[in-house]
Residue frames relative to the residue before (quaternion, step in Angstrom):
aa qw qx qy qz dx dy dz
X 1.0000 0.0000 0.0000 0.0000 0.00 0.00 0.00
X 0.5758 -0.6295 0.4623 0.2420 3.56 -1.09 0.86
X 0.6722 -0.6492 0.2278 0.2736 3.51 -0.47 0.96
X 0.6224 0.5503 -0.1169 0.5442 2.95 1.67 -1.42
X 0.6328 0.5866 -0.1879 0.4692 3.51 1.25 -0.66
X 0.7001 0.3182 -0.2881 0.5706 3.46 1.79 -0.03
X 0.4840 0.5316 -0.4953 0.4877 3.95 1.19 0.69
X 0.1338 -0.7560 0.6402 -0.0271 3.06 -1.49 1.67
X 0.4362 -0.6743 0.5456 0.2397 2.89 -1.44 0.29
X 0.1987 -0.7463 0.6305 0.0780 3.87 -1.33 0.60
X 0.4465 -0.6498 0.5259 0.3191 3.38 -0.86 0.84
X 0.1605 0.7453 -0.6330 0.1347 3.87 -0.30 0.98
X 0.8140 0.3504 -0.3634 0.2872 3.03 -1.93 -0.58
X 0.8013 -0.1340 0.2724 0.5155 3.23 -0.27 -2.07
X 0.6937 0.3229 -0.4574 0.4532 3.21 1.02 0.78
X 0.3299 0.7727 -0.5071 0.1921 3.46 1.27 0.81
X 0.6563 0.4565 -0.3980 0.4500 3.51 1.00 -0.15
X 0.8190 0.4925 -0.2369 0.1748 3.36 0.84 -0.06
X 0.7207 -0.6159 -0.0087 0.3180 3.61 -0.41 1.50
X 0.6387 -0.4950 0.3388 0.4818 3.99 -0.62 0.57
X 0.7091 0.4757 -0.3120 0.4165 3.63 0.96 -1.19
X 0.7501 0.4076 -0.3799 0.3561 3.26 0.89 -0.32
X 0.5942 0.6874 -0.2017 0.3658 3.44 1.40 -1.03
X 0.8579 0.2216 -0.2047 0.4160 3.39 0.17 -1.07
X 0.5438 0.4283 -0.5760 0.4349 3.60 1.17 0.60
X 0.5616 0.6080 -0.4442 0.3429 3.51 0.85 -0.05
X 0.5433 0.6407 -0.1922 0.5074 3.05 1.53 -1.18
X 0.7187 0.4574 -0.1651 0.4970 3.56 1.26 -0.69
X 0.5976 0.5739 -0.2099 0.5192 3.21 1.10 -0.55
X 0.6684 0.2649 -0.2614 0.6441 3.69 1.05 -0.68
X 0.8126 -0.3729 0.2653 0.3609 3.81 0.19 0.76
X 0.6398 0.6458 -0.3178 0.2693 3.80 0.42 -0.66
X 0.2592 -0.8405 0.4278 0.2082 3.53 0.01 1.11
X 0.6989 0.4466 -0.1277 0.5439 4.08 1.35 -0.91
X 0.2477 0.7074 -0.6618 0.0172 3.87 -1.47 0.37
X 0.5882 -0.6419 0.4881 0.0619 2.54 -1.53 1.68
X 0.2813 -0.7345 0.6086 0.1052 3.75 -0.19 1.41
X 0.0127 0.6631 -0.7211 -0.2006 4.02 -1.27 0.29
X 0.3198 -0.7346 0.4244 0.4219 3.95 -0.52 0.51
X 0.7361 0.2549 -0.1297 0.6135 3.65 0.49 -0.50
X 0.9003 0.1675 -0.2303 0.3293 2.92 -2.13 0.72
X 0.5945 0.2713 -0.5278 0.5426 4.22 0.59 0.90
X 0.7697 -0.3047 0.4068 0.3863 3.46 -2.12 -0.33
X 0.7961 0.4349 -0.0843 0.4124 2.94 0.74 -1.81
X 0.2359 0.8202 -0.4296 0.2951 3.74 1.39 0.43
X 0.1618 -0.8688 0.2803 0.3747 3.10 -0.29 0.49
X 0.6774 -0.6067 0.2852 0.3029 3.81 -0.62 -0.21
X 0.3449 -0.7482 0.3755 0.4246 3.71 0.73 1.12
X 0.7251 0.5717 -0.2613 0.2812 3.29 0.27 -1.68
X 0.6631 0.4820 -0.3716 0.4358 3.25 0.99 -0.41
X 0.4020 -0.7292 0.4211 0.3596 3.86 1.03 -0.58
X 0.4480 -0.7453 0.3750 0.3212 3.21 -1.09 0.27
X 0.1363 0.8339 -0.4104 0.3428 3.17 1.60 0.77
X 0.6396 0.6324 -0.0863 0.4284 3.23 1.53 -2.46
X 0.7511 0.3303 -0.1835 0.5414 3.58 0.97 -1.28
X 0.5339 0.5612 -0.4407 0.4537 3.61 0.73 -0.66
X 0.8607 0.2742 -0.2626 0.3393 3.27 0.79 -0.56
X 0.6094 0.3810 -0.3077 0.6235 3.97 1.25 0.21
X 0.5722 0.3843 -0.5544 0.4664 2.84 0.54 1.08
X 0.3804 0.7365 -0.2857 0.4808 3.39 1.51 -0.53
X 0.8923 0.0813 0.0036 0.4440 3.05 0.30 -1.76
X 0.5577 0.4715 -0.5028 0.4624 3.19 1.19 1.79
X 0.3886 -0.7467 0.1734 0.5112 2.95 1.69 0.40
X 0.2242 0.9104 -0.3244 0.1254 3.46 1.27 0.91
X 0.1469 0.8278 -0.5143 -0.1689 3.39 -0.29 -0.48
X 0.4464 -0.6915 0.4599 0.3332 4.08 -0.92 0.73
X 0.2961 -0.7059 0.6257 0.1500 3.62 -1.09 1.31
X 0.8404 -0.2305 0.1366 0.4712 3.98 0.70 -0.16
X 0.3683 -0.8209 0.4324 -0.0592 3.26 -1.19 0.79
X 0.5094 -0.7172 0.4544 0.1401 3.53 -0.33 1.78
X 0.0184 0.7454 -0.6572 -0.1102 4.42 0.41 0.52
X 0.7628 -0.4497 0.3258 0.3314 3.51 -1.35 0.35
X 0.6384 -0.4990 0.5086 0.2912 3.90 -1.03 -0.30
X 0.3202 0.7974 -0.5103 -0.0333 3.51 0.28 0.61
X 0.7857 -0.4931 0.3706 0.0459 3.08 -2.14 1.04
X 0.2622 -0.6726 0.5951 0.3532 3.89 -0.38 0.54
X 0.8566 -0.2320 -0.0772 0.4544 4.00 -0.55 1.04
X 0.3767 0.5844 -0.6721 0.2547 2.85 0.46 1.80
X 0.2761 -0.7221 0.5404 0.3322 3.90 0.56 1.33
X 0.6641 0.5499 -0.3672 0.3488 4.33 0.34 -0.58
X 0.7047 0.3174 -0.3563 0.5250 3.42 0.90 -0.73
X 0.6048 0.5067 -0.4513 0.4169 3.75 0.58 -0.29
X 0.4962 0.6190 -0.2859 0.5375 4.08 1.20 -0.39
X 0.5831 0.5157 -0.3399 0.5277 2.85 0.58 -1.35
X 0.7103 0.6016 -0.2615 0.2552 3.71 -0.17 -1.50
X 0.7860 0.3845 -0.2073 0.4376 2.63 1.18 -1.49
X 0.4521 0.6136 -0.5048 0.4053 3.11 1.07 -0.71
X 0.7622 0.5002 -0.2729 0.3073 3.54 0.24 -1.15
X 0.6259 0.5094 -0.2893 0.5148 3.49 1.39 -0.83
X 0.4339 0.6646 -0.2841 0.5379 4.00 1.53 -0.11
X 0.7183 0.4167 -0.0947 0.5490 3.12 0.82 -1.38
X 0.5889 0.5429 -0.2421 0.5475 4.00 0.87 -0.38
X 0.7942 0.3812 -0.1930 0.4321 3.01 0.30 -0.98
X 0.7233 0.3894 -0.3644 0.4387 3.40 1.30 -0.43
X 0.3886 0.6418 -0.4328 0.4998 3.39 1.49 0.37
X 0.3826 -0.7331 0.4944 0.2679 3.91 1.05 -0.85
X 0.3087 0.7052 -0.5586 0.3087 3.44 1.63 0.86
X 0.3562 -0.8387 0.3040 0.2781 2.91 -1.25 1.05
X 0.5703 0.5031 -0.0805 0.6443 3.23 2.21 -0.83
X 0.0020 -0.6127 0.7898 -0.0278 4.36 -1.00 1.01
X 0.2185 -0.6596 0.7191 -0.0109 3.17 -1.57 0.99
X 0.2958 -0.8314 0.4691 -0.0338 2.90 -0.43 2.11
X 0.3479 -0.8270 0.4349 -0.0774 3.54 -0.97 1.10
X 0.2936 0.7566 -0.5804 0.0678 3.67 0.23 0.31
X 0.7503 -0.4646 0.3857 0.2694 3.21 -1.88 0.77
X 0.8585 0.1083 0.0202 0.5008 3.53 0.73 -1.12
X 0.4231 -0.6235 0.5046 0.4215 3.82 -0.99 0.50
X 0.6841 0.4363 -0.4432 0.3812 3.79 0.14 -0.98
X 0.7459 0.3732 -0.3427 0.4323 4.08 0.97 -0.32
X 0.2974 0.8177 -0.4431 0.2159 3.76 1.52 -0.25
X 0.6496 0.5648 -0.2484 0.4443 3.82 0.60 -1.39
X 0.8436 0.2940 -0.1462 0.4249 3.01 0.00 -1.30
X 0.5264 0.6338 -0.3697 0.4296 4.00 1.35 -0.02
X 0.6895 0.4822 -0.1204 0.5268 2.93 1.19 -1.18
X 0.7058 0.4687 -0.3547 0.3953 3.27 0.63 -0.07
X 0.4159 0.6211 -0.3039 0.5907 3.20 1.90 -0.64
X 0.7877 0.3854 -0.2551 0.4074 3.37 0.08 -0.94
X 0.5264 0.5710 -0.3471 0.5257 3.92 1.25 -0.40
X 0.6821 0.4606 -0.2769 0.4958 3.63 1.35 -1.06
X 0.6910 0.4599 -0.2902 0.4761 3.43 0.64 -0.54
X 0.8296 0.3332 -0.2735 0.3548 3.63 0.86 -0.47
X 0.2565 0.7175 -0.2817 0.5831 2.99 2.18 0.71
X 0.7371 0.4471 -0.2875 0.4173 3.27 0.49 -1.00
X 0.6934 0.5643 -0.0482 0.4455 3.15 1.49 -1.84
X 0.3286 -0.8130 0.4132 0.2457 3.33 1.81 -0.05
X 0.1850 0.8250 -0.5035 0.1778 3.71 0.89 0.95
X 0.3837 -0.7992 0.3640 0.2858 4.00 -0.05 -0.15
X 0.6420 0.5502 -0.3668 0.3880 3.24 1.30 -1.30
X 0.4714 -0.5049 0.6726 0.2654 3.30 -1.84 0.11
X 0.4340 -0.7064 0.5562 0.0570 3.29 -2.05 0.76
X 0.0807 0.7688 -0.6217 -0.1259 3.13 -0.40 1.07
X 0.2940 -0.6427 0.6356 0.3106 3.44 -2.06 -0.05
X 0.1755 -0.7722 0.5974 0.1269 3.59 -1.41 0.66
X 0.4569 -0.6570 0.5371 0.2665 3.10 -1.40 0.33
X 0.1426 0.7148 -0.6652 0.1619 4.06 -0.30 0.53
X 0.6873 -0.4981 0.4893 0.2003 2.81 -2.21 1.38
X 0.8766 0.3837 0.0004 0.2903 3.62 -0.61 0.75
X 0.5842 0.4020 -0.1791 0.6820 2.88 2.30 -0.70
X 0.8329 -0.3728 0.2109 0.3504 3.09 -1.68 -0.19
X 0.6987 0.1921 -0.1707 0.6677 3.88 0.88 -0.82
X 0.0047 0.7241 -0.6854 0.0771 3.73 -0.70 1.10
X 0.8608 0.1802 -0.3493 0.3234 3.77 0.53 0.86
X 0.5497 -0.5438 0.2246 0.5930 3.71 -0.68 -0.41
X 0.5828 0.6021 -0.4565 0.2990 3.79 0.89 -0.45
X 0.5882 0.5833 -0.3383 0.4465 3.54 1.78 -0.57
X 0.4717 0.5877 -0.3780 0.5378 3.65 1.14 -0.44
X 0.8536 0.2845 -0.3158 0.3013 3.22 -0.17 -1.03
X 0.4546 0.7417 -0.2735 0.4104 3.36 1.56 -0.74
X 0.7264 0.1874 -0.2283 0.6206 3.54 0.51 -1.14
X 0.5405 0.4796 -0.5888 0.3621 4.67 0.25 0.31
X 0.4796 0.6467 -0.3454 0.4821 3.53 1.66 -1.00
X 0.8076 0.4434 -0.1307 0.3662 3.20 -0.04 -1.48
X 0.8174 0.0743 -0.1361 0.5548 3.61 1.30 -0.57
X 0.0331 0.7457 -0.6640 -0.0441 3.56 0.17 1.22
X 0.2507 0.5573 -0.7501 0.2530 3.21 -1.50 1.50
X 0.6059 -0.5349 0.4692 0.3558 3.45 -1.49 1.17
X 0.7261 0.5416 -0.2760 0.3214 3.59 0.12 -0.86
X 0.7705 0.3627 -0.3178 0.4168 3.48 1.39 -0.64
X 0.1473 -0.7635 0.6281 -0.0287 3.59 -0.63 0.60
X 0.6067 -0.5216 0.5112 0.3140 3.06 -2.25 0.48
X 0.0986 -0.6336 0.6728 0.3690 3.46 -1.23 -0.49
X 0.4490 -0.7670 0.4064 0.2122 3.42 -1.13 0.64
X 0.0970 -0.9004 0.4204 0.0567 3.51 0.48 0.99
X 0.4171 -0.7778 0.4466 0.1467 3.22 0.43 1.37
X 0.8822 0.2411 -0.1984 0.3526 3.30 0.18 -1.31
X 0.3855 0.6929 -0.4130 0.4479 3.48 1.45 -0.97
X 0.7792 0.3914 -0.2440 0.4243 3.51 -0.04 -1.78
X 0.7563 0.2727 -0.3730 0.4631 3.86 0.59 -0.22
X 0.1502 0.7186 -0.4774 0.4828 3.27 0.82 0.72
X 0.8409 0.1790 0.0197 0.5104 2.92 -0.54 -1.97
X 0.5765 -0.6762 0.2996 0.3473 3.89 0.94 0.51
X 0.3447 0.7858 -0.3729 0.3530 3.44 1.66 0.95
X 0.0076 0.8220 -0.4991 -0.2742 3.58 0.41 0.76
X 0.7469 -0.5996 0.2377 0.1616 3.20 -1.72 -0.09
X 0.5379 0.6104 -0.2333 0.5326 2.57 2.13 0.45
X 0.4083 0.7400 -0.2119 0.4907 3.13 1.94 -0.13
X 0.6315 0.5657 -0.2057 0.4888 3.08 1.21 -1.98
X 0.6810 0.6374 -0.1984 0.3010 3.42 0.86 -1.44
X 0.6452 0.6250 -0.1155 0.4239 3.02 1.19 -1.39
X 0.6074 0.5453 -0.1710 0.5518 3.36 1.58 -1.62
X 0.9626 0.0319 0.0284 0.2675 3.01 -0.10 -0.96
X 0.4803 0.6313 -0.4513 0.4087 3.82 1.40 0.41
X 0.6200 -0.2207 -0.7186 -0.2249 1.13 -2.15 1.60
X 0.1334 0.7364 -0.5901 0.3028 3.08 0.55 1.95
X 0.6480 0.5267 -0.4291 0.3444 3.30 0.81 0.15
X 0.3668 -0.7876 0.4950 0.0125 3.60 -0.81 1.19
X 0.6265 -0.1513 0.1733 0.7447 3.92 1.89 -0.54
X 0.3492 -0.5725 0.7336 -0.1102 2.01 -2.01 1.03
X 0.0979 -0.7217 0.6784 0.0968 3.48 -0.90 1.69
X 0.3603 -0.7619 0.5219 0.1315 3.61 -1.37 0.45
X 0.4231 0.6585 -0.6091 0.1282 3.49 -0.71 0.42
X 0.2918 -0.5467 0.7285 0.2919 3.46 -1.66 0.65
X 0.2513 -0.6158 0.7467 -0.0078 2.65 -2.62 1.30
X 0.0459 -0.6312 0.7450 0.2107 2.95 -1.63 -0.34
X 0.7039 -0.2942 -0.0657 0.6432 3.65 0.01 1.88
X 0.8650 -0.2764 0.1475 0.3919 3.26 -1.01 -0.45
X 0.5576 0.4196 -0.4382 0.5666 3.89 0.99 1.27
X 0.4787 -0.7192 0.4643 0.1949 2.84 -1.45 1.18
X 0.0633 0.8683 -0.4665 -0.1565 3.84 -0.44 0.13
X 0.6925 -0.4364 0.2347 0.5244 3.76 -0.24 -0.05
X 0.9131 -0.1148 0.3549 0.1648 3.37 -1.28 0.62
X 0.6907 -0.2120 0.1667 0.6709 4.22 0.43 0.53
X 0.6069 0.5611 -0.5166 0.2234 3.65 0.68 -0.03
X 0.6153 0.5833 -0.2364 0.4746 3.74 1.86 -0.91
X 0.7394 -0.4321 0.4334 0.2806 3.15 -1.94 -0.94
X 0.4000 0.8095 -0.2868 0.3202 3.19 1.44 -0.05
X 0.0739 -0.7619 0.6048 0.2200 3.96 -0.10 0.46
X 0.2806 -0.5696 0.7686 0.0773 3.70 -0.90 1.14
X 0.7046 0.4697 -0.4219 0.3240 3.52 -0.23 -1.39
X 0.7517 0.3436 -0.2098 0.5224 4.07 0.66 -1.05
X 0.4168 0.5944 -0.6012 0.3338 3.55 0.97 -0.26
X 0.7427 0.5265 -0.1525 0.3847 2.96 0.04 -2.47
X 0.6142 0.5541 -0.3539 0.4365 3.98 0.61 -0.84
X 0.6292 0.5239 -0.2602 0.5119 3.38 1.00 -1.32
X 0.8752 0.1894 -0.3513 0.2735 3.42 -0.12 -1.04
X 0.2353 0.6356 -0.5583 0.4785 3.99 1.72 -0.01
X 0.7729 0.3449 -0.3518 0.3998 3.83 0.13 -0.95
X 0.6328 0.5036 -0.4290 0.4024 3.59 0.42 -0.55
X 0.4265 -0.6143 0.5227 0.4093 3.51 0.65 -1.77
X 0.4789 0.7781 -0.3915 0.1091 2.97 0.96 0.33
X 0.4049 -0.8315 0.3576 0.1296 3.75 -0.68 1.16
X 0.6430 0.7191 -0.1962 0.1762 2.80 1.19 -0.58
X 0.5370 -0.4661 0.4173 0.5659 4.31 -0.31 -0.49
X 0.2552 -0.5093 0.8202 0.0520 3.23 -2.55 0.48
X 0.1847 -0.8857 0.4205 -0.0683 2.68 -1.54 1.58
X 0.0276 -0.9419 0.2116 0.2594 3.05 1.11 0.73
X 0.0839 -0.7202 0.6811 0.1021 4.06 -0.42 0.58
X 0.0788 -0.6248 0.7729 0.0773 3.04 -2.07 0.14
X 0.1373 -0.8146 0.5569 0.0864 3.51 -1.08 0.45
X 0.4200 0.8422 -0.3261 -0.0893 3.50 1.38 -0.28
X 0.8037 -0.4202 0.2181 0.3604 3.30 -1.42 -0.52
X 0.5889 0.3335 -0.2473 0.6934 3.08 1.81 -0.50
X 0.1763 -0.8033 0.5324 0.2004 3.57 -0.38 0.75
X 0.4777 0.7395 -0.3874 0.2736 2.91 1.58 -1.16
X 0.6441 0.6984 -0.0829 0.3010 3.86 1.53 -0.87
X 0.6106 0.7416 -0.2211 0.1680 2.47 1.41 -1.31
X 0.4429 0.7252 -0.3315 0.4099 3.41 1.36 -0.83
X 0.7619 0.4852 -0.1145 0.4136 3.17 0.58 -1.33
X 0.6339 0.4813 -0.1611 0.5835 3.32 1.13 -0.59
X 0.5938 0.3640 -0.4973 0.5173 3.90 0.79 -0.24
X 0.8433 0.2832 -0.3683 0.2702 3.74 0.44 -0.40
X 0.3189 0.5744 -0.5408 0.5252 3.37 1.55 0.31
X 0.5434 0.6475 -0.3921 0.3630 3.62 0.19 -0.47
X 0.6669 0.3019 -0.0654 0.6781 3.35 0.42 -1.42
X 0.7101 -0.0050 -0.5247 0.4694 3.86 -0.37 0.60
X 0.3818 0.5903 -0.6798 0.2092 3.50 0.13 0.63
X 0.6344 0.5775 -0.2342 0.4574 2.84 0.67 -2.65
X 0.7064 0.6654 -0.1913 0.1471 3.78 0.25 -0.99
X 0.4935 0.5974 -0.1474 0.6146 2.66 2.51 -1.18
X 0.8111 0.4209 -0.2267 0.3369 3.56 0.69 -1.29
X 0.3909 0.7719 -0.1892 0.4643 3.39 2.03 -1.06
């Protein structure tokens, strides 16, 4: 598959409130072949009741296809939110995602959730691989937490996600990440910054040009996600598809 042909799009910034039906043909319309589903807590979530029968198939018939998938938050002994999950990781998998980004409530219970959840989707014969992410606010919020819980759970299936911006945030560049932790890395979110704000596309500090160079050199197969978070959300629209003829120019 063509390189460009593995960057998605996520409903962020200013179009996180707004609905799958409206989003990912739009998302389709400006060129983007992949979108990153979260199951709970955006517009563009999708709707159990409807099945994944519903999305399997508009995405189809936007020539879409899902690059990964946001499972729920689960609880140290809340046996419902961890269901919940699964339910959702059931629901992924018949979509044919290949990557769920796993989520727990706390860091000191993270290990041992995840491993539960590897056991259960083992049993259930699911395919996709886990990644963990660092994000402002959630349970792992640096890089020593990343490595901590790959340390703590060596299994093929779990992996990093590469959080592009997060890590330059905290002044982690992205060649660093690389170093640490390939080929543990399972995705790659995307966003240019300028320190710890997102802004459009070539407007930040981000090197695209060596990202993409780097990972051709490593081998990496995997999907791009593009987010945006900016200051003018009202924009943001605009800016996921400036995005993709950016990334496109350098690609």
């Amino acid at each position: 598959m063509d390189l460009i042909e593995r960057i998605a799009a996520s409903a962020t910034g200013g179009d996180n409130s707004k609905k799958f039906e409206e989003v990912l043909p739009a998302y389709s319309a400006m060129g983007y072949k992949k979108f990153e589903l979260y199951a709970e807590g955006r517009g563009a979530s999708p709707d159990y009741s409807k099945g994944s029968a519903y999305y399997a198939s508009f995405a189809k018939d936007h020539g879409m296809k899902y690059s990964s998938f946001h499972l729920p938050v689960i609880e140290e002994g809340s046996a419902e939110s961890f269901e919940n999950a699964l339910k959702w990781a059931a629901f992924a998998e018949e979509l044919s995602i290949p990557v769920c980004v796993f989520n727990a409530k706390e860091k000191k219970h993270y290990a041992k959730l995840i491993l539960s959840m590897l056991e259960d989707i083992e049993k259930r014969k699911l395919n996709f691989n886990l990644v963990v992410q660092i994000h402002e606010g959630r349970a792992l919020e640096s890089f020593e937490d990343i490595k901590e819980i790959l340390d703590q759970v060596k299994h093929e299936r779990v992996m990093a996600l590469h959080e592009l911006g997060s890590f330059h945030a905290l002044g982690v560049s992205a060649q660093q990440v690389i170093d640490a932790f390939w080929p543990k890395i399972g995705l790659f979110h995307l966003k240019d910054m300028i320190g710890s704000q997102s802004v459009p596309f070539s407007k930040g500090e981000v090197d695209f040009t060596s990202l993409f160079k780097e990972v051709n050199r490593i081998g990496y197969k995997g999907d791009f996600v593009v987010e945006l978070s900016p200051v003018d959300m009202e924009n943001t629209h605009r800016y996921i598809g400036e995005a993709l003829t950016y990334l496109k120019k350098i690609v």
